[in-house]
CHARMM-style PDB file with segment names, atoms N, HN, CA, C and O in Angstrom:
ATOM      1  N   UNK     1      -2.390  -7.616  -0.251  1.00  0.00      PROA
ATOM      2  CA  UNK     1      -2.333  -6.623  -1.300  1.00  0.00      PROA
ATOM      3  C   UNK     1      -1.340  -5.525  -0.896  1.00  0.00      PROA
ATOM      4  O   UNK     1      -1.626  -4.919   0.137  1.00  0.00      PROA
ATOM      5  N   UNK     2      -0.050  -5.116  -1.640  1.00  0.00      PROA
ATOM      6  HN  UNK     2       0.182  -5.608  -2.479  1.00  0.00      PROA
ATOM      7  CA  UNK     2       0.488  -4.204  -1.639  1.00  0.00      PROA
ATOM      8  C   UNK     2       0.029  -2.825  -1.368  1.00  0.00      PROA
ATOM      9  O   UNK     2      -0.538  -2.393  -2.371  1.00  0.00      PROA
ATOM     10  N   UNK     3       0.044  -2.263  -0.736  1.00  0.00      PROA
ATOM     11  HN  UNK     3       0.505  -2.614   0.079  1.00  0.00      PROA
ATOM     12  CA  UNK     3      -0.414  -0.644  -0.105  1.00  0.00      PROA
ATOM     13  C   UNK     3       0.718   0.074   0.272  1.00  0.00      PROA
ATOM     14  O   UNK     3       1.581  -0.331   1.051  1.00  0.00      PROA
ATOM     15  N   UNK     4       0.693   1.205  -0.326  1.00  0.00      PROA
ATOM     16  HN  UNK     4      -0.008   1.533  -0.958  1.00  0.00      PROA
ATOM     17  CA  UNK     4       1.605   2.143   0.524  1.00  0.00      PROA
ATOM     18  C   UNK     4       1.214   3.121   0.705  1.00  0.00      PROA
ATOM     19  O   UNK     4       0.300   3.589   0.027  1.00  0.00      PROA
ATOM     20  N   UNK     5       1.903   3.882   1.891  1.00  0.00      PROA
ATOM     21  HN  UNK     5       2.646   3.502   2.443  1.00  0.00      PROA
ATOM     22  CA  UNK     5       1.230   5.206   2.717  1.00  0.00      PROA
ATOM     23  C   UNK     5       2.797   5.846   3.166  1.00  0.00      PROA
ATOM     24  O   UNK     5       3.737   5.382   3.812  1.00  0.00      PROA
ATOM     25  N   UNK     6       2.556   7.108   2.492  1.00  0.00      PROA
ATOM     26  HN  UNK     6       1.793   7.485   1.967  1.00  0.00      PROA
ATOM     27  CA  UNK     6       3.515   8.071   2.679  1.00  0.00      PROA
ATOM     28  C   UNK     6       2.988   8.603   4.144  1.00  0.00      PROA
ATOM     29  O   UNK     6       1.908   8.802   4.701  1.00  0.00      PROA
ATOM     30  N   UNK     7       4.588   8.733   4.475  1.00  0.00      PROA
ATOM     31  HN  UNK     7       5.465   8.572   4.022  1.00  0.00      PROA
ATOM     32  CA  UNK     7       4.678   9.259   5.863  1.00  0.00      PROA
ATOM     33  C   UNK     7       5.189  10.898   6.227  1.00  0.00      PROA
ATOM     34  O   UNK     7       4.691  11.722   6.995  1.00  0.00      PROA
ATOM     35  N   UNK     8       6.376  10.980   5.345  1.00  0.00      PROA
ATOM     36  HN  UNK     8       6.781  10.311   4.722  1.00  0.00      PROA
ATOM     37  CA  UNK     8       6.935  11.966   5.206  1.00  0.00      PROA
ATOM     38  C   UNK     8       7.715  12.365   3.993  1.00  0.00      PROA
ATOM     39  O   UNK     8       8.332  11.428   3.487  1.00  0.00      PROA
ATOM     40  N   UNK     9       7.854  13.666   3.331  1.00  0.00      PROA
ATOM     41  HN  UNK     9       7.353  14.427   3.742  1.00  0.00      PROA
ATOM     42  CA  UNK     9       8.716  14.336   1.953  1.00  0.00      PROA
ATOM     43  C   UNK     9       9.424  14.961   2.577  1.00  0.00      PROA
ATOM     44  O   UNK     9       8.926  15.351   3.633  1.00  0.00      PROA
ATOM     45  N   UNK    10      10.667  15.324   2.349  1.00  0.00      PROA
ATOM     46  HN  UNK    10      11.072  15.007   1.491  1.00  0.00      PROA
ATOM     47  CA  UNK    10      11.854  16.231   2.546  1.00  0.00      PROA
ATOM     48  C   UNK    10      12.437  16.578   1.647  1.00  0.00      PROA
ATOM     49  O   UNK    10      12.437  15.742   0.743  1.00  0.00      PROA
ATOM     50  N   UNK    11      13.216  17.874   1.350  1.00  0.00      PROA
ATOM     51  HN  UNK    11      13.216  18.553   2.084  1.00  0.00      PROA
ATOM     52  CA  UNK    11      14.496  17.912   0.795  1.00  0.00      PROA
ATOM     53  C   UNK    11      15.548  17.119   0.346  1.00  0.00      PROA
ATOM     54  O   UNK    11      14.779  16.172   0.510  1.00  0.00      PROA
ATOM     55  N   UNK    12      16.308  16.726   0.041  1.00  0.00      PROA
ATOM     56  HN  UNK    12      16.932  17.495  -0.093  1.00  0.00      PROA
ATOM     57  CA  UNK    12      17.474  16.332   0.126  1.00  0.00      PROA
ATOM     58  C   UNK    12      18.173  17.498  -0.045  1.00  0.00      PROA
ATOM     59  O   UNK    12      18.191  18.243  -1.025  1.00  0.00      PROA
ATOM     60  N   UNK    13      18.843  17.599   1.182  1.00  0.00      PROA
ATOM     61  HN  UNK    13      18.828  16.994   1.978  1.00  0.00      PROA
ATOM     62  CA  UNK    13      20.362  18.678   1.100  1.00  0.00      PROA
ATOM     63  C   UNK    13      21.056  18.973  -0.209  1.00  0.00      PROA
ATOM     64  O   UNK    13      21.259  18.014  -0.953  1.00  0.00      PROA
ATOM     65  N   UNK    14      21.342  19.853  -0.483  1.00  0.00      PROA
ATOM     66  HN  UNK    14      21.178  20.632   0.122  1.00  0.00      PROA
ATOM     67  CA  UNK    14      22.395  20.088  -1.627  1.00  0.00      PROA
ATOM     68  C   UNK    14      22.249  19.866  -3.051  1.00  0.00      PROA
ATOM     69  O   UNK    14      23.092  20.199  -3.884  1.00  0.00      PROA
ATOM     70  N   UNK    15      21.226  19.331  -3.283  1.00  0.00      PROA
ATOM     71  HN  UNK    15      20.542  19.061  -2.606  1.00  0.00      PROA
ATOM     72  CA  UNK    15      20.530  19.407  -4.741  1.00  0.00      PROA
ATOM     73  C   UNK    15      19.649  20.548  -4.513  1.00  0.00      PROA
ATOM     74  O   UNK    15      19.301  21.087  -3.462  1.00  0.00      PROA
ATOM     75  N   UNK    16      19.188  20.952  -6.498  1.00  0.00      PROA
ATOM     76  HN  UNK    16      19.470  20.514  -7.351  1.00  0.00      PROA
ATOM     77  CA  UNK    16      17.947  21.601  -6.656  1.00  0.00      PROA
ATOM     78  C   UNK    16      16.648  21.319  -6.143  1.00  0.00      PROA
ATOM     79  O   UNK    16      16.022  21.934  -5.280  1.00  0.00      PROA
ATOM     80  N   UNK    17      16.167  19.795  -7.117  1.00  0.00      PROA
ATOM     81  HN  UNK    17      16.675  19.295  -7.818  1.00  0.00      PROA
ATOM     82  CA  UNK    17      14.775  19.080  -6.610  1.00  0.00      PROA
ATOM     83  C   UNK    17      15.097  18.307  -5.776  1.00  0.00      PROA
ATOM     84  O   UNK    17      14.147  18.186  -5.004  1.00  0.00      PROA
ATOM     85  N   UNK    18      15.977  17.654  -5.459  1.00  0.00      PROA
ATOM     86  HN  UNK    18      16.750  17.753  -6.086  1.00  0.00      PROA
ATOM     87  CA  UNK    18      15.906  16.505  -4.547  1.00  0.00      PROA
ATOM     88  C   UNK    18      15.055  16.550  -3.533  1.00  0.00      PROA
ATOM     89  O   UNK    18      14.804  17.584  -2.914  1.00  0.00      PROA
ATOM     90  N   UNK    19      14.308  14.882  -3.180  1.00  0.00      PROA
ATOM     91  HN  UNK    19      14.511  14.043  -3.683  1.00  0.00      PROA
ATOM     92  CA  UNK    19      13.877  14.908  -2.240  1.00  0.00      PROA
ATOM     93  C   UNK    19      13.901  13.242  -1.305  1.00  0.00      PROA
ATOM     94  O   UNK    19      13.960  12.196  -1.950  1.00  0.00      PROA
ATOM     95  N   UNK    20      13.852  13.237   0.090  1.00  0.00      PROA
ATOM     96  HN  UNK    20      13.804  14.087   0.614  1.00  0.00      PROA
ATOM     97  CA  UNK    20      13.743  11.847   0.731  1.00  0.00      PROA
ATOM     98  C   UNK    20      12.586  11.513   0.735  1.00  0.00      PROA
ATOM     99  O   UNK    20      12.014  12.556   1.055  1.00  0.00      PROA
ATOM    100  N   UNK    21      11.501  10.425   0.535  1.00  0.00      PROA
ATOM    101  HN  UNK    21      11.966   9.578   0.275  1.00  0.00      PROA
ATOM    102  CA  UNK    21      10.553  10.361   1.062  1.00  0.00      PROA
ATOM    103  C   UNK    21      10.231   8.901   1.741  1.00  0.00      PROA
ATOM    104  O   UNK    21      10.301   7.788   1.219  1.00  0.00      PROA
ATOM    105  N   UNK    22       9.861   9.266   3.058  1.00  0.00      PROA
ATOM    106  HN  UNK    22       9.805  10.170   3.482  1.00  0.00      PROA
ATOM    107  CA  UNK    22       9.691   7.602   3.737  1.00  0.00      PROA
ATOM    108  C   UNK    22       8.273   7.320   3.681  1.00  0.00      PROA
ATOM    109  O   UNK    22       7.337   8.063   3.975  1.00  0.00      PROA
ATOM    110  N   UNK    23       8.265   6.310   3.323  1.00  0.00      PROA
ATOM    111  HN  UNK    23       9.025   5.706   3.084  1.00  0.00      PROA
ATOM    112  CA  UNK    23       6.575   5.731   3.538  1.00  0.00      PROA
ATOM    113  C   UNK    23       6.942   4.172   4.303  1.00  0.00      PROA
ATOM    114  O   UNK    23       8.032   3.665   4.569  1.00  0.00      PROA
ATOM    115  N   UNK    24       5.426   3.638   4.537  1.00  0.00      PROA
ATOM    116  HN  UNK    24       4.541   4.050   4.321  1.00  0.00      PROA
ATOM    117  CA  UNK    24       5.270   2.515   5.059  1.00  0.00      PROA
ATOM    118  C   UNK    24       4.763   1.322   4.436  1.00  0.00      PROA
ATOM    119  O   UNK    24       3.580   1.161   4.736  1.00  0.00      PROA
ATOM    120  N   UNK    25       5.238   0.383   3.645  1.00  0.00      PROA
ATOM    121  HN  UNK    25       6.199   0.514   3.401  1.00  0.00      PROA
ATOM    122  CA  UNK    25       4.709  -0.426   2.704  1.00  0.00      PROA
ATOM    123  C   UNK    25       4.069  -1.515   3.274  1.00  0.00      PROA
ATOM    124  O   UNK    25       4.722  -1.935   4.229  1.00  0.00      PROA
ATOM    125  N   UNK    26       2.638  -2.394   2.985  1.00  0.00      PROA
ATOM    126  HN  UNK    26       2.108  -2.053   2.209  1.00  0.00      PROA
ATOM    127  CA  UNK    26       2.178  -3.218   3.383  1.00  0.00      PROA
ATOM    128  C   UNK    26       2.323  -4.421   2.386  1.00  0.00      PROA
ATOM    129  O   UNK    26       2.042  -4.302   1.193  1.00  0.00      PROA
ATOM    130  N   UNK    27       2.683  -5.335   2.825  1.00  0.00      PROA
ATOM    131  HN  UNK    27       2.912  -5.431   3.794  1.00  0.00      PROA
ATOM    132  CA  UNK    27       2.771  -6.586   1.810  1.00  0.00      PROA
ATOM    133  C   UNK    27       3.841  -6.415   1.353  1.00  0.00      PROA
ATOM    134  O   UNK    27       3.900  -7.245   0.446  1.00  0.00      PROA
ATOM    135  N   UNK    28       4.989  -5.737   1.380  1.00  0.00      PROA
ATOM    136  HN  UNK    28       4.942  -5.063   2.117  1.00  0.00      PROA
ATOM    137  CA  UNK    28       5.656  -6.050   0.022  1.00  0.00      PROA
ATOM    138  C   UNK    28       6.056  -6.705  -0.615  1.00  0.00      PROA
ATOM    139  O   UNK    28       5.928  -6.385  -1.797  1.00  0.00      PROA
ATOM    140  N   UNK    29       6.817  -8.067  -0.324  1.00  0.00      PROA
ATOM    141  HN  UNK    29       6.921  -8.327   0.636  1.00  0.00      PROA
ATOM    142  CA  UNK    29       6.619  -9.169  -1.513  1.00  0.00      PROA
ATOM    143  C   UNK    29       5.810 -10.109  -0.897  1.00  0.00      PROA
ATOM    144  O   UNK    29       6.146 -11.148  -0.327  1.00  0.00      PROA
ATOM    145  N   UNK    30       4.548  -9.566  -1.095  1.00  0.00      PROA
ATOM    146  HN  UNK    30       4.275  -8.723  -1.558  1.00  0.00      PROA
ATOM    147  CA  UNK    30       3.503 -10.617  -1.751  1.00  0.00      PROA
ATOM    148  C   UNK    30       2.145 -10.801  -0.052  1.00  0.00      PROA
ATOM    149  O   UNK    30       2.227 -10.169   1.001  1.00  0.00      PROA
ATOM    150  N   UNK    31       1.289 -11.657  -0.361  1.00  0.00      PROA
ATOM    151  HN  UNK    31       1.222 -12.171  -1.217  1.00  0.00      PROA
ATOM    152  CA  UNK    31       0.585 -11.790   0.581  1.00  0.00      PROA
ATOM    153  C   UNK    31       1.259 -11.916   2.122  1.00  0.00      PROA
ATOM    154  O   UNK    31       2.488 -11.957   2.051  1.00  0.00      PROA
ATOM    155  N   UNK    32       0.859 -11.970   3.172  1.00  0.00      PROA
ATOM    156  HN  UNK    32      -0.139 -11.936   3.229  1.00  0.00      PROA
ATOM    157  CA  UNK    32       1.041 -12.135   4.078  1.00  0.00      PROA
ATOM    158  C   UNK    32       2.773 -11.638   5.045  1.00  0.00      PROA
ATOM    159  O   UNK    32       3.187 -11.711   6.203  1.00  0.00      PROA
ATOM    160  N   UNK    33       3.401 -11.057   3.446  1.00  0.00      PROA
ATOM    161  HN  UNK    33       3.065 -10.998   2.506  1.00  0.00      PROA
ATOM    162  CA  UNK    33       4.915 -10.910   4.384  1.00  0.00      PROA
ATOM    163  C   UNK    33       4.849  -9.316   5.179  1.00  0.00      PROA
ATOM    164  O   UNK    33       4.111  -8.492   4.638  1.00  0.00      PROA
ATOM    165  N   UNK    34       5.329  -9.043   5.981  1.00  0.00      PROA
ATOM    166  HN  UNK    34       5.928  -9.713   6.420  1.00  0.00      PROA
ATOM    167  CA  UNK    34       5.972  -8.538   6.896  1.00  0.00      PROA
ATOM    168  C   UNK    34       5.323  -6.451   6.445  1.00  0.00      PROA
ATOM    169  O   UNK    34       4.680  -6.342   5.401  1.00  0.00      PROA
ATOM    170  N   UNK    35       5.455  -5.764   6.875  1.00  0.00      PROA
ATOM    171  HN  UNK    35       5.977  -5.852   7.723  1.00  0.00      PROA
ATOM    172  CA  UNK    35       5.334  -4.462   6.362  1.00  0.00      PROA
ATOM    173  C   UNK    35       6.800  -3.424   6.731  1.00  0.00      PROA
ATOM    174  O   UNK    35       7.167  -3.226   7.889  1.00  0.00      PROA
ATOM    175  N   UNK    36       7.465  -2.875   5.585  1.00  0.00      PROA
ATOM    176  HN  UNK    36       7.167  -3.036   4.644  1.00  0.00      PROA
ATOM    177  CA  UNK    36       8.525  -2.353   5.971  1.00  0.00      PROA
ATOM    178  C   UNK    36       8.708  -1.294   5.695  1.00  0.00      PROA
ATOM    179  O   UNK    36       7.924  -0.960   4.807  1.00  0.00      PROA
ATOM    180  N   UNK    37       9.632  -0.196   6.108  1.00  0.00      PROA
ATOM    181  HN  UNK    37      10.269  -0.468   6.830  1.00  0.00      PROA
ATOM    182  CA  UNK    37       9.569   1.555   5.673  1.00  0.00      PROA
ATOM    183  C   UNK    37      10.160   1.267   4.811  1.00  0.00      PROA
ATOM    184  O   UNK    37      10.651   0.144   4.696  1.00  0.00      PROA
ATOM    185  N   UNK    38      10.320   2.463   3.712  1.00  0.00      PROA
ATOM    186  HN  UNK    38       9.921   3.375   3.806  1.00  0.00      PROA
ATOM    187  CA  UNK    38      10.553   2.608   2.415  1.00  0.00      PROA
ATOM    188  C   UNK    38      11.411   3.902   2.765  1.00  0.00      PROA
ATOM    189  O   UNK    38      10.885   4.730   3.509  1.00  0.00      PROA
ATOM    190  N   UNK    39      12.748   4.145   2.262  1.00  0.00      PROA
ATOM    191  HN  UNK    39      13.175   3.472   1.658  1.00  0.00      PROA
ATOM    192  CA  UNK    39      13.114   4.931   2.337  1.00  0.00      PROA
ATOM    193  C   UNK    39      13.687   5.434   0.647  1.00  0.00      PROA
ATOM    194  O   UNK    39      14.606   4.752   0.194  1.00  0.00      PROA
ATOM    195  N   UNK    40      13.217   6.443  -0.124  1.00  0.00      PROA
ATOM    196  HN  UNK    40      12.470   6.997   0.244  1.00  0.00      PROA
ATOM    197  CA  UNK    40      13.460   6.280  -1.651  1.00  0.00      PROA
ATOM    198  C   UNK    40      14.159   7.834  -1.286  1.00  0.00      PROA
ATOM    199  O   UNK    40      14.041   8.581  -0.315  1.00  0.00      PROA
ATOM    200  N   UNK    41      14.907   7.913  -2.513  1.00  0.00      PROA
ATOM    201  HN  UNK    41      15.003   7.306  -3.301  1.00  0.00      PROA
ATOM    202  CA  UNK    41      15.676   9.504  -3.087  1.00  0.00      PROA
ATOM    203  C   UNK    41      16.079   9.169  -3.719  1.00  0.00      PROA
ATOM    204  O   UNK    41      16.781   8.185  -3.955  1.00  0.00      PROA
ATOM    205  N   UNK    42      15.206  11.019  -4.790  1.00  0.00      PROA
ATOM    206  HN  UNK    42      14.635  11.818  -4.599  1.00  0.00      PROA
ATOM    207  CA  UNK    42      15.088  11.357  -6.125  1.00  0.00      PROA
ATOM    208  C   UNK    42      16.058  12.560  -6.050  1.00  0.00      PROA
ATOM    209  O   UNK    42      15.946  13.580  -5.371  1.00  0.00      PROA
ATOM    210  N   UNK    43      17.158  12.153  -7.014  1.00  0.00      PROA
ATOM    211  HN  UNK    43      17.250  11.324  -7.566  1.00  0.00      PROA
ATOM    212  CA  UNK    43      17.795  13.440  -7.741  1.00  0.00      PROA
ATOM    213  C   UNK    43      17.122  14.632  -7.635  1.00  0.00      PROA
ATOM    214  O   UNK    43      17.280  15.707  -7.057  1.00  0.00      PROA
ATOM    215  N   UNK    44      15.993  13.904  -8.671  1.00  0.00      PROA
ATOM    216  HN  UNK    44      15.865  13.031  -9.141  1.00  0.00      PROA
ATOM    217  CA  UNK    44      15.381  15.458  -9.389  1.00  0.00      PROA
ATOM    218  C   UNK    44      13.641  15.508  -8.865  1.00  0.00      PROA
ATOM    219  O   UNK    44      12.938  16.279  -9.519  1.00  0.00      PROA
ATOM    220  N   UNK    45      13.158  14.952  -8.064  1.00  0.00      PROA
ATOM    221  HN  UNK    45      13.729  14.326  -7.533  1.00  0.00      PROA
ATOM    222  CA  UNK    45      12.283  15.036  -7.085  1.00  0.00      PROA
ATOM    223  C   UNK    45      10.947  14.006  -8.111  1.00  0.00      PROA
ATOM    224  O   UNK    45       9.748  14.136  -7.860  1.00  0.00      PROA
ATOM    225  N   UNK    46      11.354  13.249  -8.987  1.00  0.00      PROA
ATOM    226  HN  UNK    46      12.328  13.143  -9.190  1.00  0.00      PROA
ATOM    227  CA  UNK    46      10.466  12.472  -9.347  1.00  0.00      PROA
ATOM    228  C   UNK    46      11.159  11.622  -9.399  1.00  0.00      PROA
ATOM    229  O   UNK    46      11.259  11.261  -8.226  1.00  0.00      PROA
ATOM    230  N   UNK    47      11.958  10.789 -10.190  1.00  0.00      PROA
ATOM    231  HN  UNK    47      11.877  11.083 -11.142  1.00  0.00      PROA
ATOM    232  CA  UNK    47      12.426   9.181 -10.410  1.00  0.00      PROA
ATOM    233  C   UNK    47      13.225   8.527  -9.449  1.00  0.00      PROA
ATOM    234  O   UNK    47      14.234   9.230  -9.388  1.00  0.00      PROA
ATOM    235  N   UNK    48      13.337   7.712  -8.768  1.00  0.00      PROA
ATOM    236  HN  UNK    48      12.518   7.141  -8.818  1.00  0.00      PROA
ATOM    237  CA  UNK    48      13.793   7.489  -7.457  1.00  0.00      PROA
ATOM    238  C   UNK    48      15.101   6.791  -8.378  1.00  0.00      PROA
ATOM    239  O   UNK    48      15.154   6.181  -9.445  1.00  0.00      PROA
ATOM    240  N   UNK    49      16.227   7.281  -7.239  1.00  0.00      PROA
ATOM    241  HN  UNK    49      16.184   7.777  -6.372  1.00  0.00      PROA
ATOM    242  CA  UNK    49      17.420   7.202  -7.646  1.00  0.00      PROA
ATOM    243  C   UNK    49      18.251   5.712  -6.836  1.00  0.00      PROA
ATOM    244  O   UNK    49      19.044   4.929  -7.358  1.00  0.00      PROA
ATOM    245  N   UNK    50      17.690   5.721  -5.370  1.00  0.00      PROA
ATOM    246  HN  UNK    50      17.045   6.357  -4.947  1.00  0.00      PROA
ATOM    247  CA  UNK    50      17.865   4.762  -4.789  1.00  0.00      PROA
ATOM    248  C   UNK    50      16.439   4.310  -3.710  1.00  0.00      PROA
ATOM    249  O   UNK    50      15.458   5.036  -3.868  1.00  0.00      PROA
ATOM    250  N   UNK    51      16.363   3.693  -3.137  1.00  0.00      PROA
ATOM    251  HN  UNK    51      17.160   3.103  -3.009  1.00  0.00      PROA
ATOM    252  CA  UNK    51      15.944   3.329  -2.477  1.00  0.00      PROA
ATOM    253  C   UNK    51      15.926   1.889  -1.129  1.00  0.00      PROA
ATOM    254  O   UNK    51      16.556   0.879  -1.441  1.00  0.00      PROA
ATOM    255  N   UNK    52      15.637   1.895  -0.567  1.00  0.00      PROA
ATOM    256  HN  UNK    52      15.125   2.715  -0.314  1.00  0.00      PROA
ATOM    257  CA  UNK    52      16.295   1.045   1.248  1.00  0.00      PROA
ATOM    258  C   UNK    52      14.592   0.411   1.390  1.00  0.00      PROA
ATOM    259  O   UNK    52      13.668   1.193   1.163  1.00  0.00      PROA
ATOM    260  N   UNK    53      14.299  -1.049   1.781  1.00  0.00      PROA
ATOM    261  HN  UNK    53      15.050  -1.683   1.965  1.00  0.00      PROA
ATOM    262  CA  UNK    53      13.310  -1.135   2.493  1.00  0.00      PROA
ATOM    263  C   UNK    53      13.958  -1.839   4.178  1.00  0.00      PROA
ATOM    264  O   UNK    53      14.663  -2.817   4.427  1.00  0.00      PROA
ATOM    265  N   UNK    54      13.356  -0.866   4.995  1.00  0.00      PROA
ATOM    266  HN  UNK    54      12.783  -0.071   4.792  1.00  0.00      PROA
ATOM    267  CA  UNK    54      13.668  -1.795   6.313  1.00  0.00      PROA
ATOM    268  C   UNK    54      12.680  -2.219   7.260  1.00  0.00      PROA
ATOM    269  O   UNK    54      11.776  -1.505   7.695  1.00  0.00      PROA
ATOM    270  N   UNK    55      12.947  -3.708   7.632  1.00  0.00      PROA
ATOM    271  HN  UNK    55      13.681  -4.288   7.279  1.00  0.00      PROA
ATOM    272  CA  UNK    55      11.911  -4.389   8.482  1.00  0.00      PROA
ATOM    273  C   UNK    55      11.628  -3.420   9.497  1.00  0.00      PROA
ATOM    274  O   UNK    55      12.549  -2.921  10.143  1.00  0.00      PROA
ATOM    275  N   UNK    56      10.039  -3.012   9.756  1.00  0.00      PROA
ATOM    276  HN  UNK    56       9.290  -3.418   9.231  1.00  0.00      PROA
ATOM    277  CA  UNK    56      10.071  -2.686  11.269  1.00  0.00      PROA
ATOM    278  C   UNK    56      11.064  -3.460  12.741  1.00  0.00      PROA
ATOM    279  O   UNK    56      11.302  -2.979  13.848  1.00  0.00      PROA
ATOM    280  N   UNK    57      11.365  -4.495  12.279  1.00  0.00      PROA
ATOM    281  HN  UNK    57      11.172  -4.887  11.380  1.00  0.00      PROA
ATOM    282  CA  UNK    57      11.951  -4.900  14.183  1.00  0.00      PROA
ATOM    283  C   UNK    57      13.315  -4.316  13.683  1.00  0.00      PROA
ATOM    284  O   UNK    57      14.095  -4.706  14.552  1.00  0.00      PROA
ATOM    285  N   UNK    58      14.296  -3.348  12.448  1.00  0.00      PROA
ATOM    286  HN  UNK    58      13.662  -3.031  11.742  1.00  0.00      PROA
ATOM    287  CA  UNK    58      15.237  -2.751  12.722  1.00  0.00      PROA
ATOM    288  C   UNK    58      15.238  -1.470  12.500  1.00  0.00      PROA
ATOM    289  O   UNK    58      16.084  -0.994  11.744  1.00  0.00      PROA
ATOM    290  N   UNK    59      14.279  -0.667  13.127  1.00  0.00      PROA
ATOM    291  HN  UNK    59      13.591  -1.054  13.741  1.00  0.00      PROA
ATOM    292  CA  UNK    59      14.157   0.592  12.996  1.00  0.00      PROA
ATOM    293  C   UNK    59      14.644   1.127  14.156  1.00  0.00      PROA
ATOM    294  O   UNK    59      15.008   2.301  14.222  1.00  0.00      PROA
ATOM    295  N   UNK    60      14.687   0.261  15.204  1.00  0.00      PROA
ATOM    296  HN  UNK    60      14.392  -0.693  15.151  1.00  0.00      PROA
ATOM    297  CA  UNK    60      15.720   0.900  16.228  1.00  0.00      PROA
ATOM    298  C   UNK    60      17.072   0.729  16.071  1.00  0.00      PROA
ATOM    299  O   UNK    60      17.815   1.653  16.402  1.00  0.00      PROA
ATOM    300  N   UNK    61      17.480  -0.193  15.666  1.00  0.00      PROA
ATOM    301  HN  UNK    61      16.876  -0.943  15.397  1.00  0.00      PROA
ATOM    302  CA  UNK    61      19.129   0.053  15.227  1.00  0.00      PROA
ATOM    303  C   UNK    61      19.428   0.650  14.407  1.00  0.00      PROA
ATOM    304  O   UNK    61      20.465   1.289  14.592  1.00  0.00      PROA
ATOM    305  N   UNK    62      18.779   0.796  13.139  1.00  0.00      PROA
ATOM    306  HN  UNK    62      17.937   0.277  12.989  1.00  0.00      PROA
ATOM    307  CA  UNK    62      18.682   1.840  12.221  1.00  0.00      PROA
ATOM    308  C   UNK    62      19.008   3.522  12.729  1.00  0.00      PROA
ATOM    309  O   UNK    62      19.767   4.375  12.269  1.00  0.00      PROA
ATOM    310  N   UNK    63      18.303   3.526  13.581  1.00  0.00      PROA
ATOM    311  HN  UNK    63      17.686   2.833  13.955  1.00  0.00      PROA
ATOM    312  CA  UNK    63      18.044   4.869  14.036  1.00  0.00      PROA
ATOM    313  C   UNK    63      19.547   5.141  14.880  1.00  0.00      PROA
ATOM    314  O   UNK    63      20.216   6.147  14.643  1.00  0.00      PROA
ATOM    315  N   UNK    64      19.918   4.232  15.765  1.00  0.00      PROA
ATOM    316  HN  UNK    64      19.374   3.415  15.957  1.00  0.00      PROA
ATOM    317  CA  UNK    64      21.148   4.317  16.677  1.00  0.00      PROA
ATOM    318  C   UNK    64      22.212   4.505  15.560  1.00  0.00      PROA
ATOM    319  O   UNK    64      23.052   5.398  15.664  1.00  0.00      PROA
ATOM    320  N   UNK    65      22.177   3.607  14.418  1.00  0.00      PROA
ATOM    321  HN  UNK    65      21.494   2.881  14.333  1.00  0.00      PROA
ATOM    322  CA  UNK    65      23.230   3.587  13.776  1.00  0.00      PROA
ATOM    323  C   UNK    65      23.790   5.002  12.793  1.00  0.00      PROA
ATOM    324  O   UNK    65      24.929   5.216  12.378  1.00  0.00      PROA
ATOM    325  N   UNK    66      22.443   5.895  12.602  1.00  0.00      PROA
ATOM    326  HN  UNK    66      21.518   5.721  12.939  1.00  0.00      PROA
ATOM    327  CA  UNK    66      22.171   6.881  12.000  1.00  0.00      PROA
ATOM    328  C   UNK    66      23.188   7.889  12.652  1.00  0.00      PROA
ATOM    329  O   UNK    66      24.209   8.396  12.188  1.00  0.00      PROA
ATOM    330  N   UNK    67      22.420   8.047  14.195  1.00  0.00      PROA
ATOM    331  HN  UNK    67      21.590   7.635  14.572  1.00  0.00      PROA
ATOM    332  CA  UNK    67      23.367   9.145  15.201  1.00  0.00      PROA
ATOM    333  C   UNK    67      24.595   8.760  15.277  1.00  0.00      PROA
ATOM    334  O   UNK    67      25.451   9.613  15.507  1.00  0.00      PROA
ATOM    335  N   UNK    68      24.890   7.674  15.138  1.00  0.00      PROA
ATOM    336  HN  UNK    68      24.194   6.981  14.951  1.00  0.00      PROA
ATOM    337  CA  UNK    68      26.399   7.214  15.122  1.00  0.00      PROA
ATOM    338  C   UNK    68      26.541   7.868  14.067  1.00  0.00      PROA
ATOM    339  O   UNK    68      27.126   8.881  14.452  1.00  0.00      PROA
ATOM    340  N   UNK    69      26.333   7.988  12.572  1.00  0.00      PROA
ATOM    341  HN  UNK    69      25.858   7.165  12.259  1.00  0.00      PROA
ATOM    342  CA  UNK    69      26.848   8.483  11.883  1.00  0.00      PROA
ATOM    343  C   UNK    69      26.975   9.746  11.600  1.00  0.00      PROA
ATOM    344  O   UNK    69      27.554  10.017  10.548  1.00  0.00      PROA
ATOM    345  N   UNK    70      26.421  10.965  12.542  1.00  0.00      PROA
ATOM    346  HN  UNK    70      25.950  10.746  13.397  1.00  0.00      PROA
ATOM    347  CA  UNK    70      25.973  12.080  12.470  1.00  0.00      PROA
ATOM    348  C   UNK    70      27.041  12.419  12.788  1.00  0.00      PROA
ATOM    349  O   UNK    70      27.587  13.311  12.139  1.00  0.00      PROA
ATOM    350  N   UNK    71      27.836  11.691  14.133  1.00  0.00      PROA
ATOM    351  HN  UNK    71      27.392  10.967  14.661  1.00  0.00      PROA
ATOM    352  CA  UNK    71      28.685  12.322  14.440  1.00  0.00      PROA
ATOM    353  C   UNK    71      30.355  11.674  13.960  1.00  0.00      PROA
ATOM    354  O   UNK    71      31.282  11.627  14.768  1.00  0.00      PROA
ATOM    355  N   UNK    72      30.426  11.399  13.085  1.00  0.00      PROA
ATOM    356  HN  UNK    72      29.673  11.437  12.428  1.00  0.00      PROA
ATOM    357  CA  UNK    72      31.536  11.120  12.179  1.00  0.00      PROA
ATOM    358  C   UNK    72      32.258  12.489  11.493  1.00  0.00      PROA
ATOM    359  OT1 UNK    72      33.203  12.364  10.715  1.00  0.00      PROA
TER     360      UNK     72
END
């Protein structure tokens, strides 16, 4: 069964409402698959504008690849 559990809300920089919010989804397509973070952002702090799901086993490259980009 699909479950999700918010982890964290933020801002998004430089808009009015914007906001990031990551949660942790269980099931997402369908029984038995895998559980992955959810990374969604809303313009205007309700309708999600985009959104990313990533497997837990790439949340460490994820993360490396991030600081790589920080400093661009």
């Amino acid at each position: 069964m699909k479950t999700t559990k918010e982890i964290k809300e933020f801002k998004l920089a430089n808009t009015k409402d914007g906001v990031i919010k990551v949660s942790k989804i269980e099931e997402p397509y369908g029984e038995n698959s895998k559980p992955v973070v959810s990374i969604a952002v809303s313009l205007n702090g309700n309708d999600v504008d985009w959104k990313a799901h990533i497997p837990y086993e790439n949340i460490d490259e994820l993360i490396e690849a991030l600081k790589e980009a920080k400093n661009y």
